[in-house]
N, C-alpha and C positions, 0 to 999 in steps of 0.2 A: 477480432472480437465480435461476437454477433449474437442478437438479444432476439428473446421472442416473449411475448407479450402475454398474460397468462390471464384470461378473462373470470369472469364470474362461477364458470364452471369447473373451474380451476383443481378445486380440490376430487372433482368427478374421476377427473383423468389424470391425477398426479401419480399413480404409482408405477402407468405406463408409458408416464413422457416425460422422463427425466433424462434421456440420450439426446446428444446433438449430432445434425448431420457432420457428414463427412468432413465439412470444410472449415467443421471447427476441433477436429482430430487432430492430435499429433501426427508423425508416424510411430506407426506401430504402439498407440498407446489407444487399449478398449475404453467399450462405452461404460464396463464398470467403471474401470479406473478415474473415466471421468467424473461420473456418478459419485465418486468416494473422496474427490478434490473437497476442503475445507469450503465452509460458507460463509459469507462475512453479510450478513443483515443490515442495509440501512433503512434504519425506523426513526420517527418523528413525527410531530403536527404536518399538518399540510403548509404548504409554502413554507417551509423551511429551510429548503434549500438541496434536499437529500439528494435528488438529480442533475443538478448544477455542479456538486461534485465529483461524482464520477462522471459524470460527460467532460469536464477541464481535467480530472487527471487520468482519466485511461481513456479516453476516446478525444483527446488534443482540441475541443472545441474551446475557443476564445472566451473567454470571462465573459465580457461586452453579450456576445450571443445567446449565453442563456436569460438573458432579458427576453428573449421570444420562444423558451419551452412554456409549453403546456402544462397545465396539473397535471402529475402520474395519477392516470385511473386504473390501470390496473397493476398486476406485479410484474416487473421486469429483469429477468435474470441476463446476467449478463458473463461469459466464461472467458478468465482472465489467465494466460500463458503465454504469458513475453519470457520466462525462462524456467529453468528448471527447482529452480528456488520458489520464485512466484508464480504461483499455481494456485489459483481458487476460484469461485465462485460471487459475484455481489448481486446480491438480492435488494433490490427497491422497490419496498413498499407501501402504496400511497398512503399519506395520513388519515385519510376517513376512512382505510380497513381497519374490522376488528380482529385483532393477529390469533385472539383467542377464543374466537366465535366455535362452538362445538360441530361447527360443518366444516370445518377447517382444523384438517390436520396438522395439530402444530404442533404435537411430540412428536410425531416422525422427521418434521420437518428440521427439529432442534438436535437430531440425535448427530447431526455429523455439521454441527454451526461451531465455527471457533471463534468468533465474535460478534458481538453487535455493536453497531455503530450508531447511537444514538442523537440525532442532531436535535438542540435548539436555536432557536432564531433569538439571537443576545440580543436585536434591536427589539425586540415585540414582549409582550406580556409573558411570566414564564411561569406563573402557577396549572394552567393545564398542563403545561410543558413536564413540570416535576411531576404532577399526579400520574401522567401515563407512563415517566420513566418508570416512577419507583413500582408503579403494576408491572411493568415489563419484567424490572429486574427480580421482584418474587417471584412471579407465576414462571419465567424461563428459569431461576436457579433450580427451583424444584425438580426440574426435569431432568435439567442438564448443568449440573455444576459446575463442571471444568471451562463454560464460556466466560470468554473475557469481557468486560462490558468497559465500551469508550462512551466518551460524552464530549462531541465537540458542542463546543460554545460558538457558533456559527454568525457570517455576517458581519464580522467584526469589524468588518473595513470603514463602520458608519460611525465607531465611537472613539471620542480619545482616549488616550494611554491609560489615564486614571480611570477613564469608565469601565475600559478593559478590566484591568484588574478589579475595581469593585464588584463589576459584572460575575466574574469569572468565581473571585471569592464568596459571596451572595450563591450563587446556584451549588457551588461543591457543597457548601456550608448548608443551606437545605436538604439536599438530596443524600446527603452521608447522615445526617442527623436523623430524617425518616428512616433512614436503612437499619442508624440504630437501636430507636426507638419499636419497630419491629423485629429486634432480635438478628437481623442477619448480616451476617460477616461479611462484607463484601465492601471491595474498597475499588469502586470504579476509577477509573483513568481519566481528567478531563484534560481538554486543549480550548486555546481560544485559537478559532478556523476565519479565514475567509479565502475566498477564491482566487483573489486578484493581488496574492502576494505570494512567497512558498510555505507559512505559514500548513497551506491544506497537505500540500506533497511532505512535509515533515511529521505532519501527525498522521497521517497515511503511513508513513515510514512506520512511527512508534507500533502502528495497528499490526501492520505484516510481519514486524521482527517478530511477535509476541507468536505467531503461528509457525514459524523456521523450527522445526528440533534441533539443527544446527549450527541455529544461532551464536551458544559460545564457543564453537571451533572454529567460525567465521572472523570473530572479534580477537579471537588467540592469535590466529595468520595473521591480522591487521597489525597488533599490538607488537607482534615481533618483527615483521618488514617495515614500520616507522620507524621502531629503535633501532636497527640496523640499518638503513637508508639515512638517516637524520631528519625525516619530513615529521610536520608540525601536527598534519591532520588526514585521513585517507576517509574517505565512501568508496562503498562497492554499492555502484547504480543501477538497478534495470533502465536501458538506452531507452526505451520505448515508453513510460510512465517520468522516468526519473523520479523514481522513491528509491532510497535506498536500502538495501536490505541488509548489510551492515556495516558500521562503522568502528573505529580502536575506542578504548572506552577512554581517553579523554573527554572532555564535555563539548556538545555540540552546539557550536557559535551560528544563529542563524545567518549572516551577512555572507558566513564561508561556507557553507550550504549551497546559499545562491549563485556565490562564483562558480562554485564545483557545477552546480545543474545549470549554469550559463555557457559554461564550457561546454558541453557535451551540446548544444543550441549550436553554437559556433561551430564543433566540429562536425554535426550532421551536414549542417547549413552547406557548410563549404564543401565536402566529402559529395553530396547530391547536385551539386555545381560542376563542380573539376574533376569528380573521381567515379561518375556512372559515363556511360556509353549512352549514345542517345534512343539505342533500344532496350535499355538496361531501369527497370524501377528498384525502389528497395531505400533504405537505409544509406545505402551508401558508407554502412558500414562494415568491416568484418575483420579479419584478423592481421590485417597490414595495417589499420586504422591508430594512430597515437599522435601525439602532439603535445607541443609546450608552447606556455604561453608566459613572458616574463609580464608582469604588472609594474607601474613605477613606483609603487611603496616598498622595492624590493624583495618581491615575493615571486615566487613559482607556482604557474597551475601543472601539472604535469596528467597526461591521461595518457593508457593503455588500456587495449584489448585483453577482455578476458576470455569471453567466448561469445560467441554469436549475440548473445542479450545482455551480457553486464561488461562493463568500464569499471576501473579502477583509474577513479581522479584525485588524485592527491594536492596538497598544499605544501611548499615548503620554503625555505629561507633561501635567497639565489647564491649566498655565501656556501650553503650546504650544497648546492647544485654543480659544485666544481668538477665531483666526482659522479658524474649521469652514469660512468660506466656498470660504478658499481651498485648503483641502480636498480640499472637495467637486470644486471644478474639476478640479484635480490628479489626483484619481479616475479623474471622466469623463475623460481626457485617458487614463490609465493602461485604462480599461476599455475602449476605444477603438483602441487596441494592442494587446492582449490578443485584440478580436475578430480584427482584422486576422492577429495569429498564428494563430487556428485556423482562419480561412478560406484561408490559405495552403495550410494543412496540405492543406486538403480539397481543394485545387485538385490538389496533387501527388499526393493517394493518389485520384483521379481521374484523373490522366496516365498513372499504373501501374497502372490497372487496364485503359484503354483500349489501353497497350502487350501486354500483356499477352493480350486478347482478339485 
């Protein structure tokens, strides 16, 4: 992942420097294609937090250490492909730009945005905080309608449980009211976020499913290899973020979340310990990588390899674990379908590129 910093002249030379070098290329995948990757906006007051976020979930920096970033002054793009599902782009930024200043290209910049991610700061004042959302959310729908608008309630690590939710209710209850008092349909998404729980990596999660078009063929394989296995609960994780990008549609229990994304901690941890060479970097992940883990409330973590970037970590009852064999089958069978989805994929974003040229 590697970011480059877009100064004041920004919009001078935006139409010619939207390519990344080399060494943020797949193989074999051009600089349109890169160019054409979804964009995920995060916008907000200044010190709100917008950069403490993505730097704790896709560039692995410690809670604790964004106590010593800096304000974002300028805009920082950052190009995010840990697998072939999760592909996009995040954009941060800073809260003292004006996004819709007329020297600034922002319907071009909106034509190929799948979300914004709107942070406020749930400990601080939040009447500026709603007046720049709800301009956001007119002046971008107009443009581009099909953007999804999130709204983390950010910070939240500082209040208790009740403030939370009074918090949380107070802001949706504002901001939906002005949205309908100006006539427009739109029914943004909020989360209450903070960094130093998973909290951030679940409404993360919420943000990326919503940009997958395969979303529900993802949740179908889930929903059939649970019922056929007898597991309780399954994530399909990117290893490199741990957001997951889907899960069966039973309801999603935070506490089992975090085992699932404490597991994959564990199994890098040990995997970059006991299972690299010592001229060897990486993950120390790949496709011999699995493991189970019994817990003493009589439960199973179960995780397998799916491909290069996602795990499938499962939950389940150790009474049901009798039969790992058939399992395992059930897996293969699931991991098998799985490839098959994304080789489709590649076949199609290969037919539009060749339409295209």
């Amino acid at each position: 992942m590697d970011e480059e910093n877009y100064n004041d002249e920004y919009e001078n030379s935006f139409l010619g420097d939207l390519g990344y070098g080399e060494e943020n290329q797949n193989e074999g995948q051009s600089t349109s294609q890169i160019e054409n990757k979804p964009k995920i906006f995060l916008m907000g007051l200044k010190r709100s937090g917008k950069s403490s976020i993505q730097k704790v979930v896709f560039h692995k920096m410690l809670p604790n250490e964004t106590l010593f970033l800096e304000s974002t002054s300028k805009v920082v793009k950052n190009d995010i492909s840990n697998s072939s599902f999760v592909q996009f782009q995040i954009w941060d930024f800073p809260g003292q730009l004006d996004f819709f200043d007329p020297a600034f290209d922002y319907e071009f910049i909106l034509n190929n945005c799948g979300a914004i991610v709107f942070v406020i700061d749930a400990q601080d004042e939040i009447t500026e905080a709603l007046m720049k959302l709800h301009q956001t959310i007119v002046k971008v729908h107009q443009i581009n309608p099909n953007i999804h608008f999130e709204v983390f309630i950010h910070k939240a690590d500082g209040l208790s449980d009740d403030h939370k939710i009074d918090r949380q209710r107070d802001i949706q209850q504002k901001a939906t009211d002005e949205l309908a008092d100006a006539n427009i349909h739109i029914h943004p998404s909020f989360y209450v976020t903070s960094i130093y729980d998973h909290s951030i990596f679940e409404a993360f999660s919420k943000v990326i499913q919503k940009l997958i078009p395969q979303l529900p063929t993802l949740e179908n394989l889930l929903d059939v290899f649970i019922s056929r296995s007898r597991i309780e609960k399954a994530f399909l994780v990117d290893v490199v973020s741990k957001i997951y990008v889907a899960t069966d549609n039973s309801p999603v229990d935070m506490q089992t979340y975090e085992l699932c994304s404490d597991m994959i901690d564990v199994v890098i941890d040990v995997s970059c310990i006991y299972g690299l060479k010592e001229e060897e970097e990486g993950l120390g992940y790949d496709q011999e990588s699995h493991s189970v883990i019994k817990l003493n409330n009589g439960m199973v973590l179960y995780l397998r390899e799916v491909n290069k970037y996602l795990a499938l970590v499962c939950l389940l009852r150790e009474s049901n674990f009798d039969k790992h064999g058939l399992i395992d089958y059930n897996f293969m069978c699931f991991k098998k379908a799985i490839e098959e989805v994304f080789s489709r994929r590649t076949a199609q974003s290969k037919k539009k590129a060749i339409k295209k040229n």
